[in-house]
Backbone as XML, in Angstrom:
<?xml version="1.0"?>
<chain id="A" units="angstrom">
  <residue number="1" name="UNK">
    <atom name="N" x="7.545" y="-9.912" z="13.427"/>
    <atom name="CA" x="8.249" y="-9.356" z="12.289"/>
    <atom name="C" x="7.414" y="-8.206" z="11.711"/>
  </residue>
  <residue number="2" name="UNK">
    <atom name="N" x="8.416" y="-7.470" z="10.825"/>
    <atom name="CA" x="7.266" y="-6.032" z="10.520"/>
    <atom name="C" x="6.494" y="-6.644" z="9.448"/>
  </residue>
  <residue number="3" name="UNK">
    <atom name="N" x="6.705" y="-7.878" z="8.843"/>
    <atom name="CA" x="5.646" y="-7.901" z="7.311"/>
    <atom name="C" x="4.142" y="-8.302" z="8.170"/>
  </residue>
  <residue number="4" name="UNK">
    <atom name="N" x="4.191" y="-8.233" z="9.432"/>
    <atom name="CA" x="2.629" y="-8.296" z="10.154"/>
    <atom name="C" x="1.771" y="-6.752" z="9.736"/>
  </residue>
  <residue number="5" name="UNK">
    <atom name="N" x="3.022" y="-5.967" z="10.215"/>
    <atom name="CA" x="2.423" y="-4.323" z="9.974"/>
    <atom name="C" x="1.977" y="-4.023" z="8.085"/>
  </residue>
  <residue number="6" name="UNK">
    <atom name="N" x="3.072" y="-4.869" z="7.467"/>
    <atom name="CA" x="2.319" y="-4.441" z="6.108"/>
    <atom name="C" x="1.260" y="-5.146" z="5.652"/>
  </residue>
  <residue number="7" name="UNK">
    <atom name="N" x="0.687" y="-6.075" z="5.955"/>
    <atom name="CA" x="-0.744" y="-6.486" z="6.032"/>
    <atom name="C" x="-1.411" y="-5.820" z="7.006"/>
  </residue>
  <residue number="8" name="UNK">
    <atom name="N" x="-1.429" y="-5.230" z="7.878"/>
    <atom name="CA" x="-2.280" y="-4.054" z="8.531"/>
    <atom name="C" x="-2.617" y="-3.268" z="7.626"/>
  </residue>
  <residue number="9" name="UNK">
    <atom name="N" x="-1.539" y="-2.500" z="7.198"/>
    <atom name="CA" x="-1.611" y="-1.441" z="5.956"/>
    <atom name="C" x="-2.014" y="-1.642" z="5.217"/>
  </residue>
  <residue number="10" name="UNK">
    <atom name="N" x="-2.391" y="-2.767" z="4.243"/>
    <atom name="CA" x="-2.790" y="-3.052" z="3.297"/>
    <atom name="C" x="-4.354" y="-3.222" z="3.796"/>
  </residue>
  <residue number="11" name="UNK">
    <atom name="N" x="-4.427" y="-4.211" z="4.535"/>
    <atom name="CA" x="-5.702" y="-4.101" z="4.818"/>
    <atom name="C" x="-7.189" y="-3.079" z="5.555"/>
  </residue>
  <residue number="12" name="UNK">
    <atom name="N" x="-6.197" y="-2.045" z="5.947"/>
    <atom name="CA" x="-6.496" y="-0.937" z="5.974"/>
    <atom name="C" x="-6.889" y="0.050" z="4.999"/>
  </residue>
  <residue number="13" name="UNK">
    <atom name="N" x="-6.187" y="0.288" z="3.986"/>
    <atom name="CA" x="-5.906" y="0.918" z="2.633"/>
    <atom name="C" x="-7.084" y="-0.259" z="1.869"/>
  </residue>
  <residue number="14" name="UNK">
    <atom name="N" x="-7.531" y="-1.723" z="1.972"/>
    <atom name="CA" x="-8.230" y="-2.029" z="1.637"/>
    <atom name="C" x="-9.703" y="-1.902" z="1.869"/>
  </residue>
  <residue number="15" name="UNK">
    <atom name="N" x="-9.909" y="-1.720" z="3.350"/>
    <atom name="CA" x="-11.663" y="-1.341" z="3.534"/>
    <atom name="C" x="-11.890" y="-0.121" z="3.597"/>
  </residue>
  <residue number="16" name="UNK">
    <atom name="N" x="-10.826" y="0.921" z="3.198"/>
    <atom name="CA" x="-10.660" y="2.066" z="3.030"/>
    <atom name="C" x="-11.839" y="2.069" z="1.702"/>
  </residue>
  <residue number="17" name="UNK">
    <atom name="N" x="-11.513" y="1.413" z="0.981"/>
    <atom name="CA" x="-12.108" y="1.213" z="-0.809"/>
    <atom name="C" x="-13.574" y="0.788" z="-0.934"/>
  </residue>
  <residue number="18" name="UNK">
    <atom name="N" x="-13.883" y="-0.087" z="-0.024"/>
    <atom name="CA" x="-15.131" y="-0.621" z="0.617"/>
    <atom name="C" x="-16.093" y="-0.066" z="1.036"/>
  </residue>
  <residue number="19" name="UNK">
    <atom name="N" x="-15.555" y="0.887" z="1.838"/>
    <atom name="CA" x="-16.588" y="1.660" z="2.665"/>
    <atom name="C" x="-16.436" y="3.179" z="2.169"/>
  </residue>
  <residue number="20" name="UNK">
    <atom name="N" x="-15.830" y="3.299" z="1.140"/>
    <atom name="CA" x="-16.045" y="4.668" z="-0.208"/>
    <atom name="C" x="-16.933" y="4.655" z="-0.673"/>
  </residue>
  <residue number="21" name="UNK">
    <atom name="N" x="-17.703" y="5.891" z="-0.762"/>
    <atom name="CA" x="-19.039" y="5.995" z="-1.901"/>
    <atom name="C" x="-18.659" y="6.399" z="-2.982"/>
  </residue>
  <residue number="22" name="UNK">
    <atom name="N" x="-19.353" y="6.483" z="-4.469"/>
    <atom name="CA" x="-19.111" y="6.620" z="-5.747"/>
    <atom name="C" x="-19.405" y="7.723" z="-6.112"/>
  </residue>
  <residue number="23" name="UNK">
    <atom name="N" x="-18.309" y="8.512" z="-6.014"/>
    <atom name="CA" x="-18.426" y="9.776" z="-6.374"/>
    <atom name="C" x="-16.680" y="10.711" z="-5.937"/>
  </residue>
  <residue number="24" name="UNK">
    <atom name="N" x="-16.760" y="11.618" z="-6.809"/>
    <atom name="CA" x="-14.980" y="11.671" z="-7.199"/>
    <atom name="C" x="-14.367" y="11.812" z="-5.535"/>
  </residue>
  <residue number="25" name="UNK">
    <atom name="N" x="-14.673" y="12.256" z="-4.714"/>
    <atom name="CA" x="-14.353" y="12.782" z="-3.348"/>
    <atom name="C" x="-13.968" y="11.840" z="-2.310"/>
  </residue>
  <residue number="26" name="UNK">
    <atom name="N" x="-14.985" y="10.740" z="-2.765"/>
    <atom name="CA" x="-14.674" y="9.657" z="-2.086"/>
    <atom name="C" x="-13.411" y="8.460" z="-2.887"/>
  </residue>
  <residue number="27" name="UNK">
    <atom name="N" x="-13.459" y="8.635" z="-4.192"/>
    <atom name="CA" x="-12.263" y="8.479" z="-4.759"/>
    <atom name="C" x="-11.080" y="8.903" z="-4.664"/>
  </residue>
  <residue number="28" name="UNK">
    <atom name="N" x="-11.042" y="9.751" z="-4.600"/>
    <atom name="CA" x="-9.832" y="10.641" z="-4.183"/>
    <atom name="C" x="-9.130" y="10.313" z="-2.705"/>
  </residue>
  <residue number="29" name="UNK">
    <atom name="N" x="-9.926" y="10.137" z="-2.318"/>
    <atom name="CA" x="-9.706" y="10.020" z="-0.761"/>
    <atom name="C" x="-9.749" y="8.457" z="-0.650"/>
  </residue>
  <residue number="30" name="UNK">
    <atom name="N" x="-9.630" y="7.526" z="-1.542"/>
    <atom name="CA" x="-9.136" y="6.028" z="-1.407"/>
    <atom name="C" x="-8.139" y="6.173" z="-1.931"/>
  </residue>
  <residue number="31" name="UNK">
    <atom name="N" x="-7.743" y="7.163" z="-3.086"/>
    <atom name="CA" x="-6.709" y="7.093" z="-3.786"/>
    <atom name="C" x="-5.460" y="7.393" z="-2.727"/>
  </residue>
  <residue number="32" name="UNK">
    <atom name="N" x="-6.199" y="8.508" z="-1.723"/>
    <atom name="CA" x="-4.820" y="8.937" z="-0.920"/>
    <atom name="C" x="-4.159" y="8.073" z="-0.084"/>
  </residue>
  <residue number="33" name="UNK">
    <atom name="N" x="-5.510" y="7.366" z="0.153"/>
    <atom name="CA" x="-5.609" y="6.217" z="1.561"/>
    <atom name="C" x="-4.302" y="5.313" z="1.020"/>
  </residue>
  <residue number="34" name="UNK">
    <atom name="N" x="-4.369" y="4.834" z="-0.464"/>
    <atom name="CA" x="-3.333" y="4.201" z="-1.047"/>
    <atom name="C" x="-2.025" y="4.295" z="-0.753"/>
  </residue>
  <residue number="35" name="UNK">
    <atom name="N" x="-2.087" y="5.658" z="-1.758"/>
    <atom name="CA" x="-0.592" y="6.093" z="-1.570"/>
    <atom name="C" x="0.141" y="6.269" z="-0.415"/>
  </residue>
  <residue number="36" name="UNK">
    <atom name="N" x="-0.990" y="6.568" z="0.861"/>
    <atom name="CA" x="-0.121" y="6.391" z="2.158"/>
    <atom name="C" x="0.421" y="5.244" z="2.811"/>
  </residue>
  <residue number="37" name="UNK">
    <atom name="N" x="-0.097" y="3.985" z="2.322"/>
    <atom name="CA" x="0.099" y="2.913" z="2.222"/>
    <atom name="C" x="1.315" y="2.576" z="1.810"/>
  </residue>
  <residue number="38" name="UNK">
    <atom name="N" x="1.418" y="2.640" z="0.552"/>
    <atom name="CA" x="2.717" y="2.761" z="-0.265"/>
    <atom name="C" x="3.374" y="3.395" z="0.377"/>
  </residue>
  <residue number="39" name="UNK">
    <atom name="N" x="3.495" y="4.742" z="0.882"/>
    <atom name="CA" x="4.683" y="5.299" z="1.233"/>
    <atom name="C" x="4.698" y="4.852" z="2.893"/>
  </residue>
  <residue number="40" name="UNK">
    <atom name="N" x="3.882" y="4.512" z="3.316"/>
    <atom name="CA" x="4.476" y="3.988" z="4.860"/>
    <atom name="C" x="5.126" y="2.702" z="4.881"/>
  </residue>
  <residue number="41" name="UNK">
    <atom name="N" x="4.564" y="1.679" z="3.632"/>
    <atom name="CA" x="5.302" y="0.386" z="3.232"/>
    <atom name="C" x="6.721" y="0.843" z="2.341"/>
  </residue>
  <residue number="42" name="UNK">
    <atom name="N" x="6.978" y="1.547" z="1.596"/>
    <atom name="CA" x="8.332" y="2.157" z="1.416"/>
    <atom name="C" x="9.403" y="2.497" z="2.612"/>
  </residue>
  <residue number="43" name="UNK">
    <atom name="N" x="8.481" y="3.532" z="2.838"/>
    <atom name="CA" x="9.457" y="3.986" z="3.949"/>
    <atom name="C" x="9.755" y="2.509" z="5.359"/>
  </residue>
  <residue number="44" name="UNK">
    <atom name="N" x="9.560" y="2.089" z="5.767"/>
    <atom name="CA" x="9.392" y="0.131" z="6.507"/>
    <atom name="C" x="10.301" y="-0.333" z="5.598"/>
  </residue>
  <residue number="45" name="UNK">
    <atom name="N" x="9.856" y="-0.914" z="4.586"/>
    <atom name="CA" x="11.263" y="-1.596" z="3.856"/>
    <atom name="C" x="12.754" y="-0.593" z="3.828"/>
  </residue>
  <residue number="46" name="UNK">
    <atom name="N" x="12.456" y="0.669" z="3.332"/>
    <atom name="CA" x="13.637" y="1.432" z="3.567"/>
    <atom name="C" x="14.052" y="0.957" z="5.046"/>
  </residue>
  <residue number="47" name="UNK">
    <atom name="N" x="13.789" y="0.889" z="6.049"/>
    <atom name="CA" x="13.889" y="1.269" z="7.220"/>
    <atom name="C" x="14.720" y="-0.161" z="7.751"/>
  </residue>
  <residue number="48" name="UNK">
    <atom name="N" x="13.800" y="-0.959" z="6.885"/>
    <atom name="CA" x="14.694" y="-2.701" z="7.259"/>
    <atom name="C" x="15.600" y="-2.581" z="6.275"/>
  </residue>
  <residue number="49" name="UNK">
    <atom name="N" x="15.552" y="-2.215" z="5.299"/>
    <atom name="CA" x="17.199" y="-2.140" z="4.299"/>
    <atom name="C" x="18.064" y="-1.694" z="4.726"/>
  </residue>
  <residue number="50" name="UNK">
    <atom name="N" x="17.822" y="-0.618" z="5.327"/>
    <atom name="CA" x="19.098" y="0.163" z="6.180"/>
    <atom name="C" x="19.580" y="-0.414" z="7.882"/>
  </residue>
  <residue number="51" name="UNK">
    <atom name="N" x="18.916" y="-0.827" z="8.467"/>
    <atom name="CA" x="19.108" y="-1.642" z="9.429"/>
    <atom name="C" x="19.605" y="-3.088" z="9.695"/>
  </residue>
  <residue number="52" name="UNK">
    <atom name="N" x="19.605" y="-3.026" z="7.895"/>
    <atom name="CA" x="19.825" y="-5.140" z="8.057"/>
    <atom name="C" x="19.205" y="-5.680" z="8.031"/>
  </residue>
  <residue number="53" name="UNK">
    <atom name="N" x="18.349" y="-5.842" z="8.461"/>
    <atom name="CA" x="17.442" y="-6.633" z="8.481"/>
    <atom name="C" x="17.190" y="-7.788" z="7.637"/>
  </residue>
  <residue number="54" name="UNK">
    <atom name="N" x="16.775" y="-7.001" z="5.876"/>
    <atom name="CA" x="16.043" y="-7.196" z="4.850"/>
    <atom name="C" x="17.751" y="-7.094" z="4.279"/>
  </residue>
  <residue number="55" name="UNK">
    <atom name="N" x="18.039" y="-7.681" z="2.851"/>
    <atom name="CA" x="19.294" y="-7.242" z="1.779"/>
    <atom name="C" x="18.145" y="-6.572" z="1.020"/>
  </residue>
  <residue number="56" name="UNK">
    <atom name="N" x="19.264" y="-5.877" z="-0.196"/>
    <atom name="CA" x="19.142" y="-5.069" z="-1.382"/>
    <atom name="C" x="17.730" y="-5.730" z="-2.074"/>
  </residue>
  <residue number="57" name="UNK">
    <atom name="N" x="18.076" y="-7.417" z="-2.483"/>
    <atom name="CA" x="17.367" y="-7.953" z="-3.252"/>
    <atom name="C" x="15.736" y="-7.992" z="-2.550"/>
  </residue>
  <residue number="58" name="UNK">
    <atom name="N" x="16.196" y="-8.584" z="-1.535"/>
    <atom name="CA" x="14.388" y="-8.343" z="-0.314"/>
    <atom name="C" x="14.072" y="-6.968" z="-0.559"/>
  </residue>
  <residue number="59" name="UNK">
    <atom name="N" x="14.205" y="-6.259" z="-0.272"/>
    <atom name="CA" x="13.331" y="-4.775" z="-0.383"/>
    <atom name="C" x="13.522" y="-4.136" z="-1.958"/>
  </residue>
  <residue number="60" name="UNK">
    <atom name="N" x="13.774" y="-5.021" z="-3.047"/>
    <atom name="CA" x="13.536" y="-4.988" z="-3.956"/>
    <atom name="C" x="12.344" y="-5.352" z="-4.556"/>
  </residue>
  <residue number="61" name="UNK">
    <atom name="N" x="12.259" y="-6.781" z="-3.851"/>
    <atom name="CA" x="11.241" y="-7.775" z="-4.483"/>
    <atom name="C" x="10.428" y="-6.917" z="-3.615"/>
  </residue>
  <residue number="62" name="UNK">
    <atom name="N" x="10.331" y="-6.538" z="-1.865"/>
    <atom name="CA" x="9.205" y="-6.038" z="-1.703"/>
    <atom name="C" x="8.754" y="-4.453" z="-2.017"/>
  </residue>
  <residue number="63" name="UNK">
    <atom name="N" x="9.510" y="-3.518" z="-2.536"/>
    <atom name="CA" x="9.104" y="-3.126" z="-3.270"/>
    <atom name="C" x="8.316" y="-3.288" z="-4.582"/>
  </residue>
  <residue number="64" name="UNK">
    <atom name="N" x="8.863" y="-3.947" z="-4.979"/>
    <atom name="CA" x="7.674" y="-5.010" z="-6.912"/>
    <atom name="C" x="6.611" y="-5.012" z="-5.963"/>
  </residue>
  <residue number="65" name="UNK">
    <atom name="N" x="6.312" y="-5.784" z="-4.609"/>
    <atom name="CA" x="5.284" y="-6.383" z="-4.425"/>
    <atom name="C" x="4.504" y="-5.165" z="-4.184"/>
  </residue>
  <residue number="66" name="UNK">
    <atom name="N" x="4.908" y="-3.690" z="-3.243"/>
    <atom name="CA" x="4.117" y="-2.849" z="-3.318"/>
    <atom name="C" x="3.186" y="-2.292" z="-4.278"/>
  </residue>
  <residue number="67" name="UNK">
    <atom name="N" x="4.534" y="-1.773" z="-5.441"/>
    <atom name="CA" x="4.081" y="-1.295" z="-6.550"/>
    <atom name="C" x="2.706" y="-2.459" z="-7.016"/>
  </residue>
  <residue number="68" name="UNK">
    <atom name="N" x="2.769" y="-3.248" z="-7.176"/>
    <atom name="CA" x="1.882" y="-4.016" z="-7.869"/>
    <atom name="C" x="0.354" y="-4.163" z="-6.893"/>
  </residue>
  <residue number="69" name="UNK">
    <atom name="N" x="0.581" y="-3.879" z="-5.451"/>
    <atom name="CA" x="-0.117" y="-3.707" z="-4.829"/>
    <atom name="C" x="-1.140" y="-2.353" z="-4.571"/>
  </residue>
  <residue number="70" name="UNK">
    <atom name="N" x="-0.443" y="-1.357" z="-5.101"/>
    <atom name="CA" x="-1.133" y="0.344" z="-5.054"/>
    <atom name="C" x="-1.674" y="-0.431" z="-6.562"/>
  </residue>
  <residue number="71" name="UNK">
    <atom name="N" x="-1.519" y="-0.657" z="-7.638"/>
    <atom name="CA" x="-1.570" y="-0.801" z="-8.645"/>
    <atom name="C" x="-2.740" y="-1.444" z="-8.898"/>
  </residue>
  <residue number="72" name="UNK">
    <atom name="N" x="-2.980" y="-2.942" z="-8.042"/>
    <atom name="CA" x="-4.521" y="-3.380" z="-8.072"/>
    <atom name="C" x="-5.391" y="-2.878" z="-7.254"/>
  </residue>
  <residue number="73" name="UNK">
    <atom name="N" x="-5.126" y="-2.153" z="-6.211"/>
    <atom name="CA" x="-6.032" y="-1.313" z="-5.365"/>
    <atom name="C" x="-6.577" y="0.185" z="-6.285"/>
  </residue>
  <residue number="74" name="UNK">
    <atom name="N" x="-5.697" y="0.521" z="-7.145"/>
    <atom name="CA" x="-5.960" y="1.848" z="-7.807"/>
    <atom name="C" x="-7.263" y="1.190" z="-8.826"/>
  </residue>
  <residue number="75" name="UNK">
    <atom name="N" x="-6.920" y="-0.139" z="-9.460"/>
    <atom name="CA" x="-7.740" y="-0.687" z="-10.436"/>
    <atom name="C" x="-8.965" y="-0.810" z="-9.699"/>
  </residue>
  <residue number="76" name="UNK">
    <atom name="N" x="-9.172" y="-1.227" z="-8.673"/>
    <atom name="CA" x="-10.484" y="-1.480" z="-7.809"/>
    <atom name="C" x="-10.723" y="-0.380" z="-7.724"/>
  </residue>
  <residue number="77" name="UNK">
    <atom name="N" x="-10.625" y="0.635" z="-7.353"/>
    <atom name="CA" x="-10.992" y="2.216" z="-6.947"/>
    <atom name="C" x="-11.623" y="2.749" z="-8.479"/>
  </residue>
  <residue number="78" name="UNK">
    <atom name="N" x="-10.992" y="2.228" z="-9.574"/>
    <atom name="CA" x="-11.542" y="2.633" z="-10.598"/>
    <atom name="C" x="-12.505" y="1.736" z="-11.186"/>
  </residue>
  <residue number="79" name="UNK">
    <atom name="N" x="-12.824" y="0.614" z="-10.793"/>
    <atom name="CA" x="-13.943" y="0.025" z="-11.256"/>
    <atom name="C" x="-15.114" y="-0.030" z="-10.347"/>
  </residue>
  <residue number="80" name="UNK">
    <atom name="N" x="-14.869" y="0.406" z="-8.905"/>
    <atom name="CA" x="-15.806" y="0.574" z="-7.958"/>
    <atom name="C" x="-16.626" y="1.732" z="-8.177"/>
  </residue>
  <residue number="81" name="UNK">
    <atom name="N" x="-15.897" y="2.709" z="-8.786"/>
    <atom name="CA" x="-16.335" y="4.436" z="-8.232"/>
    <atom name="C" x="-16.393" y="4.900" z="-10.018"/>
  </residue>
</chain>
């Protein structure tokens, strides 16, 4: 199933944060690591919404779950760096 690939992504986008040094450049560049995250996990749920896969309400909730997911990764990026 694809929710294997969005724990890739995530966990990707996570040692992304890890292995950043403290200083704005390397922030920035976790920050992006994020958002590509988000938008490759957007665009996947889009992709199962439109295919069937997933209903309205599923790629709703997994959308929430993204958002909330860039959201504590952004918080770590800002208490790391």
């Amino acid at each position: 199933m694809k929710f294997n690939k969005i724990a890739l992504v995530a966990s990707a986008a996570a040692m992304s944060l890890g292995l950043a040094a403290c200083d704005s450049a390397a922030e920035n560049e976790a920050e992006d690591n994020i958002e590509q995250m988000e938008d490759d996990r957007d665009a996947m749920v889009n992709e199962m919404e439109a295919s069937g896969e997933i209903t309205d309400e599923q790629a709703d909730a997994m959308d929430d779950q993204t958002d909330a997911m860039e959201e504590q990764m952004e918080d770590q990026v800002d208490e790391t760096m």
